[in-house]
Every structure is written in C-alpha cells, then in structure tokens.
N, C-alpha and C positions, 0 to 999 in steps of 0.2 A: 582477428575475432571482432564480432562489433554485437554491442549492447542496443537493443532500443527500450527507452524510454517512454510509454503512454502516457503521457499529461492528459487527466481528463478536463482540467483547468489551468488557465493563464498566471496563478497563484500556486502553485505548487510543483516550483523545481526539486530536482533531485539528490541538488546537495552534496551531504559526503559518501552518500550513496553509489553515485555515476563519479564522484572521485576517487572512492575504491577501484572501482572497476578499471578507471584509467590507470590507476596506480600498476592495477594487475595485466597490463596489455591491452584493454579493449577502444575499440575505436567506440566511444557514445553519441549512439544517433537521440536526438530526441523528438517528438511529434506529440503535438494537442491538438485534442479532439474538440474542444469546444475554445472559440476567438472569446476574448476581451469583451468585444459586441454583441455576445449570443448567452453570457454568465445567466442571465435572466430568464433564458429562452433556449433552452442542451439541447434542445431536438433538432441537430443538425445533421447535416448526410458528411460521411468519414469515410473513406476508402483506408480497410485494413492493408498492411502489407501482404505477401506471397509468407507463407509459412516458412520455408527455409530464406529468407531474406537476413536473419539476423541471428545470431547462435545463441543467445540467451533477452528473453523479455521482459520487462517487467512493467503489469501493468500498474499504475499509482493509485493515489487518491483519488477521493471527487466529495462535492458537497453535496452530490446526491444520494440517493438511496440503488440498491445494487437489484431491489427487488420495484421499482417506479418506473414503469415498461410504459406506465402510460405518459410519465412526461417527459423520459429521455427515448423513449422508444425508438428513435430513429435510427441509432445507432447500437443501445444498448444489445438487442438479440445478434445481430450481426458482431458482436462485442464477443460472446458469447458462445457461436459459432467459433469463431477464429482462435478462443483459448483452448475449447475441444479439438480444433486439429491441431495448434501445434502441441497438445498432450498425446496426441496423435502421432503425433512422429517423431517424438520424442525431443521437443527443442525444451530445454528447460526457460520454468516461466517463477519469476522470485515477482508473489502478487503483493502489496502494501495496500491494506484499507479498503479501500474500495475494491481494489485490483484481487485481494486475497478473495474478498465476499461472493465477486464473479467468478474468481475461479470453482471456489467450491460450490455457489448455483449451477456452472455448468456441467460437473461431474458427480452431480446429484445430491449432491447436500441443499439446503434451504437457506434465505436469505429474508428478513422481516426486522421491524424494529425491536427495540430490546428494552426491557421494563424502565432502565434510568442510562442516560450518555456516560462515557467516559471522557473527561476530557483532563487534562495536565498531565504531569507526571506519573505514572502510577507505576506498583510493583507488579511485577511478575512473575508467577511461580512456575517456572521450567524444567519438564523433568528430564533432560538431555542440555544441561546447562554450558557444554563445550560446543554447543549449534545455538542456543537460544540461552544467553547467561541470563539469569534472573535479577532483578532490578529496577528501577525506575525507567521507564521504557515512554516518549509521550505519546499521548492517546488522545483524539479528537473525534467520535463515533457518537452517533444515535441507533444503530442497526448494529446483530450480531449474526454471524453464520452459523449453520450446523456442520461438522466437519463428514464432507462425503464419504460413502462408501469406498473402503481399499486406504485412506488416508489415516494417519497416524500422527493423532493430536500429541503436540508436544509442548503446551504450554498454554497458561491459562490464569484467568480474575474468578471474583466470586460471581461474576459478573457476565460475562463472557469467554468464548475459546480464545484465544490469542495467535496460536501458531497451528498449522498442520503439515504435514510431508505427504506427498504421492508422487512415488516416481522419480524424475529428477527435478521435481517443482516446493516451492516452498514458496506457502499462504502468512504472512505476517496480519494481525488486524491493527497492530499498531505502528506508530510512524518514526523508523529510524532515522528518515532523511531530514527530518526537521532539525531549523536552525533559528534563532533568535528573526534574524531576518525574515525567515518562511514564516516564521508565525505571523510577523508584524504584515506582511503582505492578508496572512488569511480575515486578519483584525480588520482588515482595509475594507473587504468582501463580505461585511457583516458580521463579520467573528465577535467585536464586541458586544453588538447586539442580544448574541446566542449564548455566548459567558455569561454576560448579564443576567439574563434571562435564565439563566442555570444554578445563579447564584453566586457567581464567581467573578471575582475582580481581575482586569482584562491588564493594569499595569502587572499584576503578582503574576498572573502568566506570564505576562514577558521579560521581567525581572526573574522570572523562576528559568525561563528559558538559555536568558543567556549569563546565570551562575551554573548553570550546567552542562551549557554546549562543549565544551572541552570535551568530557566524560562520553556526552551523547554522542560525539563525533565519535570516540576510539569505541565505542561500542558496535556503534555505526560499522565502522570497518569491519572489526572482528566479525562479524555476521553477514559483511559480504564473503570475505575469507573462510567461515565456516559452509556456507552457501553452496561455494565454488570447489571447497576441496573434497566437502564432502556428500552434498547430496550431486552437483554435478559432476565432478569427478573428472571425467576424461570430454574435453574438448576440439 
C-alpha cells in the first residue's frame, strides 16, 4: 500500500502523520509542489500523479489561499481537477488545511477568507468524537471552507468548520501533523511576522508547541487510525 504526501511547501513535512501510516503498513511517498526557490513566487508547473498511482492521498497545507487562482494558478485548477478524479474513483483522499479547502472547492462547497485566523491551539467541538476527538487540535488558517454538497460536517469552532466526511475522504481544516519542529520551520517562512502581526507571541507558540507534542502526536495517530478503519475501510 503506498501513501502520497502533497507538500505544497518545503516547510511543511508530515510528521506523525506519514508515521502512522508507516506504522500501519504504507510505503510514504512524498512530493512538493512548490521548491525552496519559488516560496515567493507558487506559480509553478507540477505534474500530478496518475489517479490510481497511490491508494490513499493526502493533500497538506500551504501558505496560500485555496481560493488565490490568480497567484497560484498554475497549478492550483489542475490541483483541483485531480482531487475530483481521484473522488472519482474512489481513492480515499485525508485533505489537511489547505488540502481539506481544495477538496471541498472541488466538490462544490466554497473557499474565501474568514472574518478572524486561527492560529495556536484551539478546541474543537466534534460530534463523532471516536473519528475527530474533541480538543486542542493546532490551527494555523486565514480562509475557511463551506462543507460541499453530499459531505457530512463533523466538527467545528465558532469560527469555522473543522472536519467533513464524503465518501471514503476526510477534509481536516486543522493541522494534526504539526510538530514543535514544523512550526519552528513555518516561523522561518514568516510565521513570526504573521503571529505578530496577529497579536500573538511567536516564543508562546512554540513553547505552547512543544508542552504539547506528546498528546498532539497520539492524537495524531488516533485520527490516522480512525481515518483508515473507518472512513476507508477496506484497502
């Protein structure tokens, strides 16, 4: 069985995420869409894989916006395209942040900024809390999605949707795979700037980070393993 990874950025590995997965058998492929040298400048040309290439997807983050066609455009609709077939053929796709926003643009829900970010720790109120346990879950967003048609919101801020189901796919809007580490990489990339700027002190993040990561890892897991036993099922 093999996992692929979408990095839409050179800052955002996937942690205890793609270590569930290996835990659980998968070979984890991983692929970034945008180099080191183009962070600046996303509108780059990406050749997607073949839709049966990998038996489960996930596409990640980004520090873009999911509905900014004019300045990721190169890639993003073709992004886009390729989440719609493999919902198509039913390859189960586990979207994070970004990756969740595109899936539900593609299958008709909406994507736009959202009145205030989320960013640190935040709770989470899940109503199928054995798939999405409720909790301090971290958040790093400007944009929130609408949960498309046929999908079945399962978790949610006052703020935004959090979680939806369609199919054998599952849209996260916040970030399991973050690690004290991944953060300190996104702080590299401007993150302090944007905390700042937010209001928010960029050590307390990453002090809040890593008194947490224990917990956020085994959460982490549990929600690849809910992911996998129950919305995928049979592989």
């Amino acid at each position: 069985m093999r996992v692929l990874f979408l990095q839409h950025d050179h800052v955002s590995p996937p942690g205890p995420v793609a270590e569930r997965f290996a835990q659980r058998g998968f070979e984890v492929v991983e692929a970034i869409v945008v180099p080191r040298d183009r962070f600046f400048s996303p509108d780059v040309d990406f050749d997607f894989p073949e839709v049966h290439e990998h038996d489960v997807v996930v596409p990640m983050g980004a520090p873009w916006g999911a509905w900014d066609d004019d300045r990721i455009g190169t890639w993003l609709k073709p992004e886009l395209d390729w989440l719609r077939d493999l919902q198509a053929h039913d390859v189960p796709i586990f979207g994070i942040c970004f990756g969740a926003q595109a899936l539900a643009r593609t299958l008709g829900g909406t994507v736009a900024p959202g009145p205030r970010p989320e960013i640190g720790y935040t709770w989470i109120n899940s109503d199928d809390t054995d798939l999405v346990c409720p909790g301090p879950w971290f958040e790093w967003h400007y944009d929130r999605y609408t949960v498309p048609p046929g999908a079945v919101e399962i978790a949610r801020t006052p703020r935004a949707s959090q979680a939806f189901v369609i199919g054998r796919s599952l849209g996260v809007q916040f970030h399991p795979e973050v690690t004290a580490a991944c953060l300190a990489g996104w702080m590299e990339e401007g993150g302090v700037e944007e905390a700042l700027r937010d209001g928010l002190d960029p050590d307390e993040l990453l002090a809040g980070a890593l008194k947490e990561e224990p917990a956020s890892i085994a959460r982490a897991h549990a929600l690849v393993d809910s992911f996998l036993d129950r919305i995928v099922v049979d592989l």
